[in-house]
C-alpha positions as CSV (number, residue, x, y, z in Angstrom):
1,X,-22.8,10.3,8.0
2,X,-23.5,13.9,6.4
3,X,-22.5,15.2,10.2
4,X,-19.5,12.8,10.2
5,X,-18.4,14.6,6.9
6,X,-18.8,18.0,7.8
7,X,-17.0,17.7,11.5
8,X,-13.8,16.3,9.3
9,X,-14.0,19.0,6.9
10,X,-14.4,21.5,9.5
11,X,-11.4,19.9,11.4
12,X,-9.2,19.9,8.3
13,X,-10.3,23.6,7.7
14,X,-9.1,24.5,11.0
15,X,-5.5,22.2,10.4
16,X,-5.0,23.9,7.6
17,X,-5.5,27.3,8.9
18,X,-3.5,26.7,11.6
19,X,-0.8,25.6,9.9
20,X,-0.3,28.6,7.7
21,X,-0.4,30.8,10.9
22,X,2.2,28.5,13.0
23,X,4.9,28.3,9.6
24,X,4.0,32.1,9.8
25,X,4.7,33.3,13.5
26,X,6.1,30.2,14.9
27,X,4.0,28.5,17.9
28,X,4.9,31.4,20.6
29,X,3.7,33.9,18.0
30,X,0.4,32.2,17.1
31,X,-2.8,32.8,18.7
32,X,-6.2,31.2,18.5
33,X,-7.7,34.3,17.5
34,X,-5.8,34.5,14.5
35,X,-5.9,31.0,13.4
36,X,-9.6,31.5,14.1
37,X,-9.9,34.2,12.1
38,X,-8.0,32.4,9.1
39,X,-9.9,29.3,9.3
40,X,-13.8,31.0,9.2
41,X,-15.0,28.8,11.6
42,X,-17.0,29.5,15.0
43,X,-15.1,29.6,18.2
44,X,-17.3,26.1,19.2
45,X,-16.3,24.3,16.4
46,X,-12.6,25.0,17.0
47,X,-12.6,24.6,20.5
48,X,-14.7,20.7,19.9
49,X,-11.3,19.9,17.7
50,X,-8.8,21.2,19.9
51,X,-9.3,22.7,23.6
52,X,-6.2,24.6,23.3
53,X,-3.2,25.9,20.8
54,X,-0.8,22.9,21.7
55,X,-3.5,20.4,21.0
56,X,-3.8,22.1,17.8
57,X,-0.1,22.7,17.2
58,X,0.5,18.7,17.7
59,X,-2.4,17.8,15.4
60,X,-0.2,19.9,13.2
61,X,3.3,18.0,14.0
62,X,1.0,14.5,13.0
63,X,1.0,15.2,9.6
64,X,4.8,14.7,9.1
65,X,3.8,10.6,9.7
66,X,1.1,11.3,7.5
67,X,2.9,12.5,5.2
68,X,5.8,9.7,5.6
69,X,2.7,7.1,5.6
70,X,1.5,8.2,2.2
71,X,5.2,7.5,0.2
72,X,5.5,4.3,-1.8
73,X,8.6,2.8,-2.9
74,X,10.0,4.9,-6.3
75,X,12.6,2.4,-7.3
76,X,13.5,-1.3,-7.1
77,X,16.8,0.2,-5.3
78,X,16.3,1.1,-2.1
79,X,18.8,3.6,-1.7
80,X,17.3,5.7,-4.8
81,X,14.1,5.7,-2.6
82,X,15.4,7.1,0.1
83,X,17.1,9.5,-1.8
84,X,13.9,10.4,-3.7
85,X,12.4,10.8,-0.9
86,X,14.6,13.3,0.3
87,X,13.5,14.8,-3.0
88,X,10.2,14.6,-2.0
89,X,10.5,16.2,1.0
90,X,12.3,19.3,-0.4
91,X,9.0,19.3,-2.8
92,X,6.5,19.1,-0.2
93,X,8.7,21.8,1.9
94,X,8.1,24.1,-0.7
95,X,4.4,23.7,-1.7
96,X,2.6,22.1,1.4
97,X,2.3,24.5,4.2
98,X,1.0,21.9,6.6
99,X,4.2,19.8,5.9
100,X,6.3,23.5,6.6
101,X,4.5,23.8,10.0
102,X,5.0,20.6,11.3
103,X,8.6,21.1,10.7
104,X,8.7,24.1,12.3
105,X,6.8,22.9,15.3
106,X,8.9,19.8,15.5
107,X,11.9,22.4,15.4
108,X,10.3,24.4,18.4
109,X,10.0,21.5,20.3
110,X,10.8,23.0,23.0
111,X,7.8,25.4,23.9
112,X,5.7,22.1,24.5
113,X,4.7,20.8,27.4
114,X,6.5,17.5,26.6
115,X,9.0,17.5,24.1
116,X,8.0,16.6,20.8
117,X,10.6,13.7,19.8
118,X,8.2,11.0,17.5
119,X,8.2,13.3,14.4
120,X,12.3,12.9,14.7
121,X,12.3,9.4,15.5
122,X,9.4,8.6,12.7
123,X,11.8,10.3,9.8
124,X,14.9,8.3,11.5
125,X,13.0,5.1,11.6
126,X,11.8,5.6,7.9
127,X,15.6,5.8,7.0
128,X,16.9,3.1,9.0
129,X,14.4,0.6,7.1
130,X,15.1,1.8,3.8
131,X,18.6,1.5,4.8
132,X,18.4,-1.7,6.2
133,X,17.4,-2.8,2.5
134,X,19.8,-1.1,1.0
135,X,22.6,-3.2,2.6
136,X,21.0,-6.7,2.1
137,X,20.3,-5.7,-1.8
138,X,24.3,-5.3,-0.8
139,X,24.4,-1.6,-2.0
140,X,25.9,-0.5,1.0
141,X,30.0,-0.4,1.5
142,X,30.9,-2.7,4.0
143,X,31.2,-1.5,7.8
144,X,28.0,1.2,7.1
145,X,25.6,0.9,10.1
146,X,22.3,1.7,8.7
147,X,21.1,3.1,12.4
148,X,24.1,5.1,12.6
149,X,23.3,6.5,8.3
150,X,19.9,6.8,9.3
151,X,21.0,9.4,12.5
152,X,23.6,11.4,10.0
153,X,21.0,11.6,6.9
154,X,18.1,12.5,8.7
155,X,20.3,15.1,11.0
156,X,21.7,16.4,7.5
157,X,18.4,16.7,5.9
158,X,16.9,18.7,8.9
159,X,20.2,20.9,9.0
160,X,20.0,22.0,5.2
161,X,16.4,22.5,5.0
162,X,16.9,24.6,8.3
163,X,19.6,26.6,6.8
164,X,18.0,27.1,3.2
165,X,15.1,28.3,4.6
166,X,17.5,31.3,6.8
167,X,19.4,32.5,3.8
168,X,16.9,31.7,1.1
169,X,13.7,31.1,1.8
170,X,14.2,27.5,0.8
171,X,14.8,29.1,-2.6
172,X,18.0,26.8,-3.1
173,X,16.6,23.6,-0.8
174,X,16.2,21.4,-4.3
175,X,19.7,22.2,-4.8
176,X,20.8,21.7,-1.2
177,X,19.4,18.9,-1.3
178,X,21.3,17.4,-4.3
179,X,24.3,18.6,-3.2
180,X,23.8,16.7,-0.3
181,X,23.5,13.2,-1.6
182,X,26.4,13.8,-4.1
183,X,28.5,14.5,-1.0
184,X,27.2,11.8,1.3
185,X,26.6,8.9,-1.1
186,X,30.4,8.1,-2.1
187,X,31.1,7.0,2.0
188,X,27.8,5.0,2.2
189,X,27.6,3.1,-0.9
190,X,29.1,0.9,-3.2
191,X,30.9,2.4,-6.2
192,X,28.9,0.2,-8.3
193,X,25.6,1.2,-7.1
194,X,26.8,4.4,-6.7
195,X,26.5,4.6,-10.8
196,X,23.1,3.3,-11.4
197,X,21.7,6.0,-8.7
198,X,20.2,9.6,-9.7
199,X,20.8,12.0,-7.4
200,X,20.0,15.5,-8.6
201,X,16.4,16.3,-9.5
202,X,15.2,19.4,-10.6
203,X,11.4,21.0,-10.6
204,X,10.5,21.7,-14.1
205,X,10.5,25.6,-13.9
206,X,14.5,24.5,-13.2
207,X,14.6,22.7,-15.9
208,X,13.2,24.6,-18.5
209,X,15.2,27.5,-17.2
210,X,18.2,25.4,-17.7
211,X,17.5,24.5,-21.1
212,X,16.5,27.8,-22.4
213,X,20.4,28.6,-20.6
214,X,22.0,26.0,-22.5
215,X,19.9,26.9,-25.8
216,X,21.0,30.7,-25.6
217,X,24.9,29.6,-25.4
218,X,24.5,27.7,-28.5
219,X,23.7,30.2,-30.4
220,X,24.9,33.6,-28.4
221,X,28.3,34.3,-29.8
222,X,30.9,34.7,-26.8
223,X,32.3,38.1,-26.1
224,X,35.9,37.9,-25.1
């Protein structure tokens, strides 16, 4: 059992270290000596887990179902949990670097052997459920094909996080992200449900920042 432990720890030392090296360099810039290096383990133990860097880099790419697996309904609506986990995602973006990697991978799909299409489908699949829900809790405006939602919100997501990341370092992603369900939400759901559902969410360094903002313009006299 001790043995047992110590090969997963050892394994999830090596994950971890090889994901902050691929979100780093990409998968073409990565080497095995480096994510060696990082991880502080012997060349055997890494080799056991994963003969060669793709092994390693889809190990990596696995943790987006992981992740996915590990989110529990936020709201009785539907649509506000997929919307939180939008949310979520931006979150985890930000402070999990295994998450980061895998999304990169997934993005670089294309230097694999195969082609990497189950992280894709597992975020689309997630969405069509939820938004399956959605329209029997009749939240959804009539005509709305939750496959076809599921294809533009998950494309959208993936777009914004992709450019975010480009201009800003994912600096603005939170607010990307809320952006993007005020603009999508009117053509996908009822106006009724529409009002119950909150769509902007802010980190709490955000929102203290925007409170001390609003608390200096009460009381800063305005130059004109």
């Amino acid at each position: 059992m001790a043995r047992q432990a110590r090969a997963l720890a050892t394994r999830q030392t090596v994950l971890r270290a090889a994901a902050e090296v691929f979100d780093e360099r990409g998968y073409a810039g990565a080497t095995m000596a480096e994510i060696l290096d990082r991880a502080g383990v012997t060349k055997g133990a890494l080799y056991f887990h994963f003969p060669s860097k793709e092994e390693l880099a889809l190990a990596v790419i696995e943790g987006q179902g992981a992740w996915l697996a590990t989110r529990q309904p936020t709201s009785d609506s539907p649509m506000q949990t997929v919307i939180d986990l939008g949310h979520a995602f931006a979150h985890s973006l930000l402070d999990d670097p295994l998450l980061r990697a895998s999304i990169r991978l997934t993005i670089e799909h294309g230097t694999f052997t195969q082609p990497q299409i189950g992280a894709y489908q597992g975020w689309t699949d997630a969405a069509r459920e939820l938004l399956e829900r959605a329209r029997d809790a009749g939240e959804l405006r009539p005509g709305v094909r939750p496959a076809a939602a599921a294809g533009v919100i998950t494309g959208a997501v993936t777009g914004i996080q992709l450019s975010s990341q480009v201009l800003t370092d994912r600096k603005d992603l939170l607010r990307r992200m809320a952006d993007l369900w005020t603009l999508l939400l009117p053509g996908l759901v009822e106006p009724r449900t529409l009002a119950r559902l909150n769509t902007f969410e802010l980190d709490q360094d955000q929102d203290r920042d925007r409170d001390r903002d609003r608390d200096r313009d009460r009381v800063t006299p305005q130059i004109r």
